[in-house]
N, C-alpha and C positions, 0 to 999 in steps of 0.2 A: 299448668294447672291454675295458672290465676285467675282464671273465669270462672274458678269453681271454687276459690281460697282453700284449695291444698295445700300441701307441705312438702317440702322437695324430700326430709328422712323420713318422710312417709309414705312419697310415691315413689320415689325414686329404686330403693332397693326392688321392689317387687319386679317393678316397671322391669329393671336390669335382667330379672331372673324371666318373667315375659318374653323376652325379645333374646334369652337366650345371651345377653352379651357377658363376658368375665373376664378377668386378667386386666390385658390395658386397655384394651376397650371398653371395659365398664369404669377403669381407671379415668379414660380420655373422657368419656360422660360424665362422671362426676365431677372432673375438672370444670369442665364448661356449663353444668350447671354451677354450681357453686361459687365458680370465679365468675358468669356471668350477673348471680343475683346481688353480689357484692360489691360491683362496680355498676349497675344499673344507672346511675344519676350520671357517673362521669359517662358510660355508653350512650346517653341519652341527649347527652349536651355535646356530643361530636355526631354524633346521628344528626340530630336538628340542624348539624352544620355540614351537612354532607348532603345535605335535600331540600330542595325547594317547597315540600310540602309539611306543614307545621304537625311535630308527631303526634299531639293530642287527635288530628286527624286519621292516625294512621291505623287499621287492625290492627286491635292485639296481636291475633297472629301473626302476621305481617311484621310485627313491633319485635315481637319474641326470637322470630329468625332473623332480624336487622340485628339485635343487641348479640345472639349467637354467633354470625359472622363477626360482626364487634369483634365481640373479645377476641376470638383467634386473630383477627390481624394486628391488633392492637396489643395484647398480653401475654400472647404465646410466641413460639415462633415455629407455630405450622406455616407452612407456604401460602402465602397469599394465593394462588392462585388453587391450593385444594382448598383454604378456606371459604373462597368466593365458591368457586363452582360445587362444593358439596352443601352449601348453605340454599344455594340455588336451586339446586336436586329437591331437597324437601322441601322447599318452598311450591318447587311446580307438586312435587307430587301429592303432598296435605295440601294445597291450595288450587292455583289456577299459574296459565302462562302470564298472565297479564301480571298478578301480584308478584311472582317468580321473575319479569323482565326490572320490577321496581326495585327487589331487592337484588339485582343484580349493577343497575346503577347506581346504588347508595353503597355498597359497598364496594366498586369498583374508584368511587370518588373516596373514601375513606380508605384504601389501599397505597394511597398518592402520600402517606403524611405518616409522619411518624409519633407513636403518642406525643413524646413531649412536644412537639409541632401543635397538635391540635390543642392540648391542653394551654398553649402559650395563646393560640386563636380563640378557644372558647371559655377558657376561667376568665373571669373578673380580675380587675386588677385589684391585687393584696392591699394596696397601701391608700386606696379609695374605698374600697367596698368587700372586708378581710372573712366577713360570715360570707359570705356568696362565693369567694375562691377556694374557702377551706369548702363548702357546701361540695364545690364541683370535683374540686382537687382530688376530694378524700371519700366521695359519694355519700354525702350524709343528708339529711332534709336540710336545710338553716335552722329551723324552732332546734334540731338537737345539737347543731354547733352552738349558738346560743347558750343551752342549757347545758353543755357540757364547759363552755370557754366560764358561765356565771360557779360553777360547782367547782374547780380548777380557780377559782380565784384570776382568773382572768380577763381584763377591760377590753371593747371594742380594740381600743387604742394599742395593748400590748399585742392583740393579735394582726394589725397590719406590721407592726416591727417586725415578724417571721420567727421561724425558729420558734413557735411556741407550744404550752405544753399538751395543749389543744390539740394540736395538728398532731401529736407522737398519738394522743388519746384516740384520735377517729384513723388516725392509721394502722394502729393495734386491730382496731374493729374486723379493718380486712384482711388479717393473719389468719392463717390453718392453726385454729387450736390442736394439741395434743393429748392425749387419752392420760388420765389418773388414774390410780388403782387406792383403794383403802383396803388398808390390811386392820383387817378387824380383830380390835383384842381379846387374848386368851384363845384364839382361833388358829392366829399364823402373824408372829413377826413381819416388820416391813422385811428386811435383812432377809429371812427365808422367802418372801414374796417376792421378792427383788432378784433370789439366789433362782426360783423356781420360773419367773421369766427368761430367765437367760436360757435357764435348759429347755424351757417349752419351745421357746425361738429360735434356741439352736444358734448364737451367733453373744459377740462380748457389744452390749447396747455402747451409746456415747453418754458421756458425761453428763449428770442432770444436778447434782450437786453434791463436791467433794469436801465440804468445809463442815458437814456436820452429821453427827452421827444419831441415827434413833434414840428417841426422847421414850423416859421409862414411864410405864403407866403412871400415873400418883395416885395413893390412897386418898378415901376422902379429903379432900381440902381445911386447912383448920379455919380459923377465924381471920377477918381482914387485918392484917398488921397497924397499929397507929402508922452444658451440650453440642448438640446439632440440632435439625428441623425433626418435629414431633409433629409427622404429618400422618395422619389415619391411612395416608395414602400408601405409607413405607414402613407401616406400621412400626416406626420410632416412638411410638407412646408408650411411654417408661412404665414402670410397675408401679403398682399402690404403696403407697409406704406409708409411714405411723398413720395417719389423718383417713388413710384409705384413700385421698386425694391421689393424683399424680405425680411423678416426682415435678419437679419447677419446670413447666416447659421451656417457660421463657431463659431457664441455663443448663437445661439439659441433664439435670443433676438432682438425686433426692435430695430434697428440702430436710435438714438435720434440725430435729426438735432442741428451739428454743431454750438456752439457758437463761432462763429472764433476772438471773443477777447482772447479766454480760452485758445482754439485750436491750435496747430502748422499746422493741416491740414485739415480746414474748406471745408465745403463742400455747395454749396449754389447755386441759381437762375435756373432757368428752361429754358426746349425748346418749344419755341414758337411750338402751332400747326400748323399755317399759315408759309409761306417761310418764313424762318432765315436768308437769307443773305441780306446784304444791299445794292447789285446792282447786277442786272444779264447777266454782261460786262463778254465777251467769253475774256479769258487769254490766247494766246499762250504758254506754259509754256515745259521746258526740256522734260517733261513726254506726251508732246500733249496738244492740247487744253483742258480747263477745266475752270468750271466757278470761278470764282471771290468767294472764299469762303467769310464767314461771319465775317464783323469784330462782329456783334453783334447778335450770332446766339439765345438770350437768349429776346427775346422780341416777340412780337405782342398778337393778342386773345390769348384767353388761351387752349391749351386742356393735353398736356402733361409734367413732369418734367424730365429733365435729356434728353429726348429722350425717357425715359423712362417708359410706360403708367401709369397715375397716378390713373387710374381706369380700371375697366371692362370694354373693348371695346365693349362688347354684351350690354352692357347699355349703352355706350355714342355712338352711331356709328355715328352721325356727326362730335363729335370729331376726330375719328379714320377717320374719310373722308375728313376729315380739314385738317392730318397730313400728308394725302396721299399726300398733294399736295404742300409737301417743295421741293426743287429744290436739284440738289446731292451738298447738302456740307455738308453730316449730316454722323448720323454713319452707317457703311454696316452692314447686318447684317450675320447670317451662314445657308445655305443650304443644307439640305443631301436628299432632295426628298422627307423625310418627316422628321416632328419635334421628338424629342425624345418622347419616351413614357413616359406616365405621370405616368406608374406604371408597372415597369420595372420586369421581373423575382427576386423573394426572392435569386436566387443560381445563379451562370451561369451556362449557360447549355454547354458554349464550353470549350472542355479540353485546355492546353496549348500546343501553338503551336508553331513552329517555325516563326520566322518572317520573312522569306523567300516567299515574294508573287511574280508574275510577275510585270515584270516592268510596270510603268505605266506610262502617261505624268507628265512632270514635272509640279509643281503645278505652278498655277499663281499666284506670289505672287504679292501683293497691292501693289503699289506704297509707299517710304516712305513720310511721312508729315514733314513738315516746323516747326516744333516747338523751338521758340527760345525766351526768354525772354529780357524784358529791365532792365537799371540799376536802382539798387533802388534810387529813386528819394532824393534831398537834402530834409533833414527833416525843420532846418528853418534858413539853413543861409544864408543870402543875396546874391542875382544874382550878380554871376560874371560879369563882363566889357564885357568880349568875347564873343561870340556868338558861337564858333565853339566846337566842339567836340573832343573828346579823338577819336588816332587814334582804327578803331575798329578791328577786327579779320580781317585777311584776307577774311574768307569768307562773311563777311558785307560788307568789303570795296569793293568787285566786287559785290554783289547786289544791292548799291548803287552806280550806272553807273551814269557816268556823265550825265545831264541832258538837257545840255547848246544845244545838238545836236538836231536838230528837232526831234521828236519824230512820231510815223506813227501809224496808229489806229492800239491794238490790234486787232490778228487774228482774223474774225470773230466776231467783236464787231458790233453792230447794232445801228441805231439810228431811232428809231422805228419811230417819229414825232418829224421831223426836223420844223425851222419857217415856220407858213404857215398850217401847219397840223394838225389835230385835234385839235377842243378845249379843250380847261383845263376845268377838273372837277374841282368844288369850292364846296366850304360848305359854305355856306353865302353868297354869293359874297365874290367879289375880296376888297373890301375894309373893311377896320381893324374893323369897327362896329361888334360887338358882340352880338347883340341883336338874341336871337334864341338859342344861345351856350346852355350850361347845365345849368341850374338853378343852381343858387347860394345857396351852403349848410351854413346857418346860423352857425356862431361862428367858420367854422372848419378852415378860413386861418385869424387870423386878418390882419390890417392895417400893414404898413413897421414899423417896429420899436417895433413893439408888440412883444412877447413872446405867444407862444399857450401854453393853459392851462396847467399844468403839471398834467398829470393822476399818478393817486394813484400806487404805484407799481403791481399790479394785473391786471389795464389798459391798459399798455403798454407794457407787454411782449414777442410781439410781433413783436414790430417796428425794425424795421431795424438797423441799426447800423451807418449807412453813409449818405445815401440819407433818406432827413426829408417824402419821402412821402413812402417808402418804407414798407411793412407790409409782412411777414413769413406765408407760406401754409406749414403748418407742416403735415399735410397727405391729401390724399383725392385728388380730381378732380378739379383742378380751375373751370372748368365750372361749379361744382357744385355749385361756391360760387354767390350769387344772384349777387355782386355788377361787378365781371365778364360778366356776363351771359348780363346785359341791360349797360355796357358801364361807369360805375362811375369807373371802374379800368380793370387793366390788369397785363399777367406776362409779367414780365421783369427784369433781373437780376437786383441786388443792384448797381452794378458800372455802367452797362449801365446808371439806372436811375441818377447817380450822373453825369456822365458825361454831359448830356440835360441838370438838374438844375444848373451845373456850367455854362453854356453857358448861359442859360437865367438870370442868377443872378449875373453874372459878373459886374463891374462897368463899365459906358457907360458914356461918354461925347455926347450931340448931342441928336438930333431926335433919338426915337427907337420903330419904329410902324411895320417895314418890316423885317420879318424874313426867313432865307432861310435852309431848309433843303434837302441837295444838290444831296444824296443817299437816299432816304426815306424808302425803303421796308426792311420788310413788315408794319413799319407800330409805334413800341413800341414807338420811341424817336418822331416821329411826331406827336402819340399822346398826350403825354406828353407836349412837348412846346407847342401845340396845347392849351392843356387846361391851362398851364402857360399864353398865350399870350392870351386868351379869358379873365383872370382878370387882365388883362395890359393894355387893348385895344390895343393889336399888329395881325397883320396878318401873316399866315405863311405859303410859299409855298414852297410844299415838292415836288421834283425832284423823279421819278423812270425813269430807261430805258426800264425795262420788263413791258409788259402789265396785266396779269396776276395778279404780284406785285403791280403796280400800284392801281389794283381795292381794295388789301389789305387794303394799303395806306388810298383809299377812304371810306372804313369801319371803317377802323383803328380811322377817324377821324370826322366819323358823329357828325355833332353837333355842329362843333366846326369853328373856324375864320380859314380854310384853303384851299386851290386853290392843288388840286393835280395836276401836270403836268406827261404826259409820254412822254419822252423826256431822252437827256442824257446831264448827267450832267456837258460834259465839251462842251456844247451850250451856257453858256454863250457870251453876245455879237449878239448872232447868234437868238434865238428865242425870240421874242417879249415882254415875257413875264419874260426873264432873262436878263434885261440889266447889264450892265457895272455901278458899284458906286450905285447898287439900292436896296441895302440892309446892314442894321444895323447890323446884327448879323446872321451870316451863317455858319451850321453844316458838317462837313465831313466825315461822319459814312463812312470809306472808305473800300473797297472789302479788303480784305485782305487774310492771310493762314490759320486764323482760328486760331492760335497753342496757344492763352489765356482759347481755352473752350474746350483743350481735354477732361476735363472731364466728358462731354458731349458728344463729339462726339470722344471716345476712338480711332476708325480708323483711323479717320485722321491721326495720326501722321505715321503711316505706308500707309498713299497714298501720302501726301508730299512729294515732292524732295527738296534739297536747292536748285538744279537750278529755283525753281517754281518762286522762289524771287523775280528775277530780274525783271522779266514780270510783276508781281506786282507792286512793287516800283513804274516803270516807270506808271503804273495807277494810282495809289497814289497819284504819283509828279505832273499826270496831270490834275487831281482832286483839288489838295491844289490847285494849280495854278488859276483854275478856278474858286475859290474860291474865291481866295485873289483879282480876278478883278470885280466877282459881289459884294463884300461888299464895303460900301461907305468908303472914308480916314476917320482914326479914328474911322471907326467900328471894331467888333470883329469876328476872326472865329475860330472856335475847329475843330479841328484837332485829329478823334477819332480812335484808329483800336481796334480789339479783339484781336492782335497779340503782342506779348512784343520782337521780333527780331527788336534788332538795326537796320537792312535795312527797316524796316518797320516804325521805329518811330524819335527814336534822328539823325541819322543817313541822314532822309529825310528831317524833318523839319530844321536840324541845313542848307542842303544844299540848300533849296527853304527861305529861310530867307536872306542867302548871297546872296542869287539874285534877291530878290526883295525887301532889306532891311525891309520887315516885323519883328515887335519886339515882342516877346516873352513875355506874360503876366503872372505875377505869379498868378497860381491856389490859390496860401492861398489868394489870395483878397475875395473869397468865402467860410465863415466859414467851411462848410460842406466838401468842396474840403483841406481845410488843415488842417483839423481833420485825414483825412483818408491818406495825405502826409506826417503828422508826425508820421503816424504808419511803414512807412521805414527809414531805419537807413540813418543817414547825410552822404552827400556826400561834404569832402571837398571843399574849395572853389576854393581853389588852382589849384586843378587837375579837376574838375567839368566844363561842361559847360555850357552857360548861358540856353540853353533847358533843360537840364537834373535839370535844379535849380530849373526851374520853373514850370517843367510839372508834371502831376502825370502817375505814371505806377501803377497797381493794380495789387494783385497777391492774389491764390486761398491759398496760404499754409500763407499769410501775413491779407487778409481783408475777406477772405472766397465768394468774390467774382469771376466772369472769369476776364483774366486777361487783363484787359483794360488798354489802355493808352490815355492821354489827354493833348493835346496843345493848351493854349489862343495864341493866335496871335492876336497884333492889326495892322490892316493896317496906311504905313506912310501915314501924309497929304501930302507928296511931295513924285512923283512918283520915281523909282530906276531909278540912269543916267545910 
């Protein structure tokens, strides 16, 4: 579908249920989607070395079943010789004999070598030219090795030494995340959510973290303290397990979800079946308009992991109709007119031919993706005096444009219900009473100051690692799990989920009954505070622009103390029901590039451009902005993206802080939030600045979460001169 910028979790399930395929056959498709749009760059740079014909030449089609064979011989271990000849099959049959003889001698010459062979012929050498080897090595564009090795604290120079931290960062990218679950409180215990997987699966899960037990709701906050071959042919293509992917072909064996204490390259949280992205603000961007990708594409209902079906779409088809309906900022998927066959010829049946075909249109290649990381966060030494930042790369420092400049609505952004215009959906009414919310589950949050019971080591091996409400779907269908299925939990990545509990658990001076969550869709983090502020007595009104989204939102959060508004989020001032100073504690799940959850969504980084940046940013900046004037003086706002580029986080926040003297709150005031800060190495004091001390950035190859970042900000009681 890349000629048409589809989405592979979006075409994909249907496509599956279409064609009739399930089990390991829809397993074996998902594989090779997914493992092919991951390794695209490195298939591309042993392609180009397999052919005499330069692949910008080549049809996309043509291209899509070249990188298809790819991978099987290169990353699996189906038979070369079903991989060639079943590649070749739909090559003749969506194409022509002539195309079909060419991809028969590019992969017949790519059969000859073994990856690390070709990777030793076609990477760059490390210790001359270290961004183009990691580029090839790890499939990533160069602007995001770059921008991941400058965010990582990382020089040209330390990246030809090897071994860097870089290389762990862009290798995480191409890991099978794993499905989160949030056990939403007052609703259902992680402990019972955890207890209640196991009986839905039917099976004792593996270890996901023994070292700590369920963290107890807190009451308001007080004040700040001074194998064998997996050939379609023998139908050895293992079963779906956690990811929905296949098991590992290439060792014959299910892939066991990532304990990312253990792990250097953790693999973890899931894609929401409903929209992923957190506002659906049209971006002018270098490459054309495009939407506002997902800072937090790993949340809402449940139906898919990874993007990647976590069941048989002939059995859940509301899920696979749930999935149809995310918004493009997910992953594309590959089209050849029809899918591979699921049981390819034992032999090829075409001789070797020259790879001499007529010429053809050049392929349309995907846009590149914005993948950039932040710097690892100071682990625990005290905020610098400064506020301001290390100067950053050149290309940050022009995606961080000045701001001072009026700014002019993104191209084609909409404001669907300006003041005045429809009413806001509620879930209780508008006032913070909670009476109706979800029934209070006996013993599972005590009182502030409690400790939750510590379960036995066999209890908890599944809890999460970071966020106390967090609980591991180690295979299987979220929707399969009952406490999914009627609303006591949801997926939602592990850092997403910490990110909400740091906001709501923050220390608060003042009233704290109004809460604002300002990007709301689809839905996970409003959830969530939603059912934090129903055992607070707080009310919380979640902002969408998209309609659609919106209705999410209002699912997302039946039951619970919350006002959905459709509307956009920089209304404040402006709609009725968003004044100015009328809110305690207000969330910024802002649009973003996406580039913390390649994992997920492998495309992306090849539809990003760096120019996408800038277009963002200035949403971003005008979001925080809008933030920091609905929260009351002396309230709190977070400041969230899914993206770890400097222009997206420190970079932004350190320059909307110097202009409206908002102070920078340290994350560790929330145990949970700096447990997971001190899993990055310290960032001097000296050279550090006062955002980067206090914020947290999370990373997939560091907490096995996506890679989130998080800024408390507290607004001044005296307004900026």
């Amino acid at each position: 579908m890349a000629s048409r910028d589809a989405y592979a979790n979006l075409t994909l399930p249907p496509l599956l249920v279409e064609r009739g395929l399930t089990g390991r056959d829809a397993a074996f498709v998902t594989e090779l989607t997914y493992g092919t749009l991951r390794h695209r760059g490195t298939l591309d740079a042993i392609l180009a070395g397999g052919s005499s014909r330069p692949m910008e030449e080549v049809d996309l089609r043509v291209l899509q079943a070249l990188r298809l064979g790819a991978y099987q011989l290169l990353f699996t271990r189906v038979p070369d010789h079903a991989a060639v000849a079943g590649t070749v099959e739909v090559a003749r049959v969506a194409l022509t004999d002539g195309p079909a003889r060419f991809v028969n001698a590019v992969l017949r010459r790519v059969s000859e070598r073994t990856l690390d062979e070709w990777l030793t012929e076609v990477t760059p050498d490390l210790a001359t030219d270290p961004v183009a080897h990691l580029a090839v090595r790890y499939s990533h564009p160069e602007w995001v090795v770059r921008a991941f090795a400058d965010a990582l604290g990382e020089s040209v120079e330390q990246l030809a030494l090897g071994d860097s931290e870089t290389a762990r960062a862009l290798a995480a990218d191409n890991e099978r995340p794993t499905v989160d679950l949030a056990a939403r409180p007052g609703r259902i215990s992680p402990d019972d959510l955890a207890a209640e997987v196991r009986s839905d699966l039917g099976r004792t899960p593996r270890r996901a973290r023994p070292d700590t037990a369920p963290a107890a709701l807190p009451a308001a906050p007080g004040p700040v303290p001074a194998d064998g071959s997996a050939s379609p042919a023998d139908a050895s293509v293992p079963a779906p397990v956690a990811d929905g992917s296949a098991a590992d072909p290439a060792s014959g064996s299910a892939e066991a979800p990532a304990d990312s204490s253990a792990a250097p390259l953790a693999s973890d949280s899931a894609v929401a079946s409903a929209d992923g992205t957190p506002g659906g603000y049209a971006v002018a961007t270098a490459g054309g308009p495009v939407n506002a990708s997902a800072s937090d594409p790993a949340e809402g209902p449940a139906v898919s992991s990874a993007g990647e079906p976590a069941a048989d779409p002939a059995e859940h088809p509301a899920e696979a109709a749930a999935a149809a309906d995310e918004p493009a900022a997910r992953d594309a998927t590959l089209e050849q007119g029809a899918p591979p066959s699921a049981t390819p010829p034992a032999s090829d049946p075409v001789p070797a031919a020259s790879d001499a075909v007529p010429a053809a249109a050049p392929a349309a290649s995907d846009a590149v993706p914005a993948a950039a990381p932040a710097v690892p966060a100071a682990s625990a030494a005290a905020p610098a005096a400064s506020d301001g930042v290390a100067a950053p790369a050149a290309s940050d420092a022009a995606a961080a444009s000045d701001a001072s400049a009026p700014s002019d609505e993104p191209s084609g952004a909409s404001v669907p219900a300006p003041a005045g215009g429809p009413p806001a959906a509620t879930h209780g009414g508008a006032a913070p009473a909670v009476s109706g919310a979800a029934p209070a589950v006996s013993g599972a949050f005590p009182a502030a100051g409690g400790a939750a019971p510590t379960a036995d080591d066999g209890e908890n091996d599944l809890l999460g690692r970071w966020s106390p409400v967090a609980v591991k779907l180690p295979e299987g269908a979220p929707g399969d799990v009952k406490a999914i299925a009627d609303g006591r939990a949801h997926v939602q990545d592990e850092g997403s989920q910490l990110c909400a509990w740091t906001l709501a658990t923050a220390p608060l001076t003042g009233t704290d009954e109004r809460w604002l969550d300002l990007c709301a869709g689809p839905g996970g983090k409003a959830g969530l505070l939603g059912s934090i502020a129903a055992q607070r007595g707080a009310h919380l009104t979640a902002v969408e622009i998209t309609e659609h989204r919106a209705k999410l939102v209002l699912d997302a959060t039946a039951g619970l103390p919350v006002t959905v508004l459709h509307t956009d989020g920089r209304d404040v001032g402006k709609h009725p029901e968003l004044p100015e100073n009328g809110f305690d504690r207000v969330l910024v799940d802002a649009p973003c590039t996406g580039l913390g959850a390649l994992r997920r969504r492998p495309e992306a980084r090849w539809r990003r451009q760096p120019g996408d940046v800038p277009a963002l940013a200035k949403l971003q900046r005008e979001l925080l902005l809008a933030a920091l004037e609905a929260v009351r003086p002396g309230g709190l706002v977070a400041y969230v993206t899914c993206s770890p580029h400097l222009a997206e986080t420190r970079v932004l926040v350190a320059d909307v802080c110097r202009r409206t003297n908002a102070e920078p709150l340290d994350v560790r005031t929330v145990p949970e939030a700096r447990k997971a800060k001190d899993a990055n190495p310290a960032t001097a004091g000296s050279t550090a600045s006062r955002v980067s001390l206090t914020s947290l950035q999370l990373w997939p190859h560091r907490h096995g979460t996506d890679a989130m970042f998080l800024c408390l900000l507290r607004k001044p009681e005296e307004p900026a001169p």
